[in-house]
C-alpha positions as CSV (number, residue, x, y, z in Angstrom):
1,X,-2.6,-3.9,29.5
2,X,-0.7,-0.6,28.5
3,X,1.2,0.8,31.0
4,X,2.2,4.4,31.3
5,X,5.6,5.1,31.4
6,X,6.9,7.2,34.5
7,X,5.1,9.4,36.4
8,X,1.2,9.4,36.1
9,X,0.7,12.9,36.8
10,X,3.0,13.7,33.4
11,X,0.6,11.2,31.5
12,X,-0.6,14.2,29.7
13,X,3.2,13.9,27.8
14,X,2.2,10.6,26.2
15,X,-1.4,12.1,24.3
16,X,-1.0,12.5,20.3
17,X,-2.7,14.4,17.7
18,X,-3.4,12.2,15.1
19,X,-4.5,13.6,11.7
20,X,-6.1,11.5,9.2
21,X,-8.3,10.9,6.2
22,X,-12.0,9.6,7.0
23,X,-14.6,8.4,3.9
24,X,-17.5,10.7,3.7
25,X,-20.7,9.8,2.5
26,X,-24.2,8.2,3.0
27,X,-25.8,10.6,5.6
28,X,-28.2,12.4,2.8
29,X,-31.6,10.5,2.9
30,X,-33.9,9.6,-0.2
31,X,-32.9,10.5,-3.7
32,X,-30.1,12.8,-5.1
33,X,-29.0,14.1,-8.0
34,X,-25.8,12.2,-9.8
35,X,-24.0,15.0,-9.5
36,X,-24.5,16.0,-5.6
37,X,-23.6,12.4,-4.9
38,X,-20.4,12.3,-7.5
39,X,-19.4,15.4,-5.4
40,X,-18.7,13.4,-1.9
41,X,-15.3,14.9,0.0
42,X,-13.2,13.1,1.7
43,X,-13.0,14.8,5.2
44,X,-9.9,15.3,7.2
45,X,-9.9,14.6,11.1
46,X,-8.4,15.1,14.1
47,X,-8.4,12.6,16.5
48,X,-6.5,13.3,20.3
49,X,-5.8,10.7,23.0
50,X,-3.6,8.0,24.3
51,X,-2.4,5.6,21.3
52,X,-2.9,2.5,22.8
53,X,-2.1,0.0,20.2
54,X,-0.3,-0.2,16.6
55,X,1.0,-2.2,14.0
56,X,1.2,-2.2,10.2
57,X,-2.3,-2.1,10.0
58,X,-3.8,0.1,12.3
59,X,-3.4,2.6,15.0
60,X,-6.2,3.0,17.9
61,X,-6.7,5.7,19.6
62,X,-8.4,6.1,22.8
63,X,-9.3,9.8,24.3
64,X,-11.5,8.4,27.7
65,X,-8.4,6.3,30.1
66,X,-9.6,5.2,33.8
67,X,-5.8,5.1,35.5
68,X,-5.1,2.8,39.0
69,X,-1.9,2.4,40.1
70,X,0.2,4.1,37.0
71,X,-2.1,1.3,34.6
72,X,-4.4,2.0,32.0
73,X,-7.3,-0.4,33.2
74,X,-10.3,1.1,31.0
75,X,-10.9,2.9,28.2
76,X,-13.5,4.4,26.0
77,X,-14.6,5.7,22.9
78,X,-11.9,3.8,21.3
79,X,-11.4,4.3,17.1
80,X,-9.0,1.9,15.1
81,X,-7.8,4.1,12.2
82,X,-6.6,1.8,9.5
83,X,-2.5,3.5,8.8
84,X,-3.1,3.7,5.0
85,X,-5.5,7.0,6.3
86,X,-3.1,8.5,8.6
87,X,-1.9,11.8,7.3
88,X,0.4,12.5,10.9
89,X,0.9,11.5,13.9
90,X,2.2,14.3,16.6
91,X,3.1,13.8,20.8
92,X,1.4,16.4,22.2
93,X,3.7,18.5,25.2
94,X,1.9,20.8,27.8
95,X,3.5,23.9,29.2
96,X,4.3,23.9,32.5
97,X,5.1,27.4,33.0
């Protein structure tokens, strides 16, 4: 289980930004011209939530965290980002002013 460090109402200083490269392609139905389909991007994302587990391989995110008792118990809409397409990875701070 991952468990948030400190103060639950300051979770919000343990969310990231993480910007990475995603594989494009596929979503056109029926036939296409070589040259449309030689000229698939590769998209850039953003993805924002609670990193809840990485290693060499991968980093997954989770944006959706069900908290009891200072404990992330549940999560959802989950993506495991394999590291080789991370571009950054960024804590993001809120202003309490």
């Amino acid at each position: 289980m991952y468990r948030i460090q400190g103060d639950v109402s300051k979770m919000e200083r343990k969310l990231f930004l993480v910007v990475w490269r995603d594989a494009c392609g596929g979503s056109s139905t029926g036939w296409r011209d070589m040259a449309e389909v030689c000229n698939q991007k590769i998209a850039t994302v953003w993805s924002c939530g609670l990193i809840v587990h990485e290693d060499d391989d991968r980093l997954v995110i989770c944006p959706h965290i069900i908290v009891e008792n200072g404990e992330a118990v549940e999560g959802d809409a989950e993506l495991a980002i394999p590291k080789d397409w991370v571009v950054s990875k960024r804590e993001l701070f809120i202003d309490e002013q």
